[in-house]
N, C-alpha and C positions, 0 to 999 in steps of 0.2 A: 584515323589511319591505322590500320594494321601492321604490328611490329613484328609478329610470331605465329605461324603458324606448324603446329605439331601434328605430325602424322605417324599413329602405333599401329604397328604390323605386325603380321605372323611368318612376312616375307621380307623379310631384310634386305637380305643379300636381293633380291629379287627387284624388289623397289629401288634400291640406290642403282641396280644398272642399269634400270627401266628411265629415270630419271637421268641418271648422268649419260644417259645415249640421246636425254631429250638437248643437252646441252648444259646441264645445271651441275655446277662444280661444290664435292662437297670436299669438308674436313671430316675427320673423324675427332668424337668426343667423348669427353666423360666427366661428366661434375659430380666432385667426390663420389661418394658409392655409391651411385645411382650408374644406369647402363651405359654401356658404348653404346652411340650414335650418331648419326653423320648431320652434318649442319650445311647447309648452303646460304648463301648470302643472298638476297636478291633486293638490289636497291634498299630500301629503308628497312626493309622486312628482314627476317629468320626461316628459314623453311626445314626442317627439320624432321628427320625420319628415325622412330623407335622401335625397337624389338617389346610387342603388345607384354611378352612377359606378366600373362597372369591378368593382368587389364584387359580388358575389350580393344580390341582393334578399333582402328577406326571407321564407323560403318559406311552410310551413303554419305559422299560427299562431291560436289563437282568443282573443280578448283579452274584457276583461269589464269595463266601464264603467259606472258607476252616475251618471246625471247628473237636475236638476230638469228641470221639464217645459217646452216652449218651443220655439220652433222646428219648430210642428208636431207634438210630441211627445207621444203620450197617456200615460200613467200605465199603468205594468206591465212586463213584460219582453216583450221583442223581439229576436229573430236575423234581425243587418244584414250582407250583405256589403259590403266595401271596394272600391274599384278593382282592386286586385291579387286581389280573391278572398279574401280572409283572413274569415274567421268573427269577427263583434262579437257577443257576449250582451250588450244594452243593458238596462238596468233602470231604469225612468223613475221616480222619486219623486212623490208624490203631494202 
């Protein structure tokens, strides 16, 4: 099972309201002196969005999200891209 997954960007700002228009509610964080970043919860998981700061962004990756309907969202599956280009397979619940 997958508990975490971390995505570094060079678009922050970009990616949290790319994401949070998909439906995915974050917090804002910061573990000790390490950066602000936003965390979203998703069932057992962590999804988690960073400012690359100096690290490599996150390059090719195609992520797969299954969320209710909302936000604009019809019911079915949908390939979204992200700021950075990354491949979403969305699966909207019915």
């Amino acid at each position: 099972m997958i508990d975490l997954v971390v995505v570094y960007t060079d678009r922050l700002d970009e990616c949290h309201a790319f994401y949070t228009a998909l439906g995915l509610t974050f917090t804002k964080e910061r573990h000790g002196a390490g950066p602000e970043h936003f965390a979203a919860q998703l069932g057992p998981a962590v999804f988690e969005l960073y400012p690359a700061a100096g690290k490599p962004p996150t390059g090719r990756l195609r992520l797969g999200l299954t969320l209710p309907p909302g936000h604009g969202r019809e019911p079915g599956l949908h390939t979204v891209t992200d700021p950075d280009g990354r491949t979403i397979a969305l699966t909207v619940t019915s």
